[in-house]
N, C-alpha and C positions, 0 to 999 in steps of 0.2 A: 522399701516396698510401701504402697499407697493402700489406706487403712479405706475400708467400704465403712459408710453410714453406721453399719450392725456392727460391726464391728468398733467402731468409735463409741455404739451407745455402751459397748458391754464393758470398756475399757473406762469410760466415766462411770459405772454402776460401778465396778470392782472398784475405782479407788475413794469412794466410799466405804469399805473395808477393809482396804490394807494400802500400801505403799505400792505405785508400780514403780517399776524397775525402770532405769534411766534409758531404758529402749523404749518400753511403753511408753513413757512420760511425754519422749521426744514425737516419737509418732503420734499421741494424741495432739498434742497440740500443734504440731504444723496442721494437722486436720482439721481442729477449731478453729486456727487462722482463714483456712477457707471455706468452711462450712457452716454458714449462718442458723442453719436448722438445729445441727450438733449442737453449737453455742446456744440455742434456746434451752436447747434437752439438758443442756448442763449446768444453766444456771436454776432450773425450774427445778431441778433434783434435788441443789444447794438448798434451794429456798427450801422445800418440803423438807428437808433433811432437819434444816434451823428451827421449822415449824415443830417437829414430830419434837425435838428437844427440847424447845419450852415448852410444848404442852405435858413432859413427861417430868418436868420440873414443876409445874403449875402455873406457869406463867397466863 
């Protein structure tokens, strides 16, 4: 089954909290393979995520 945009975003937000399941896993990512927008939203989450960590470290 073919994952919509929302549905890709909320699957990259959750695995920032937990592990998804090697069903999610798989379906995100052939969806990142085609979805260059997705692939932004996901690496810009990364980055802010790396951000919010050093700045709660003092970096």
């Amino acid at each position: 089954m073919k994952l919509s945009c929302r549905q890709a975003s909320r699957l990259i937000s959750a695995s920032q909290d937990r592990p998804l399941s090697q069903w999610e896993y798989v379906r995100l990512r052939v969806h990142l393979f085609m979805c260059g927008n997705c692939r932004n939203f996901s690496q810009q989450l990364k980055q802010l995520s790396e951000a919010a960590r050093r700045a709660g470290r003092g970096e």
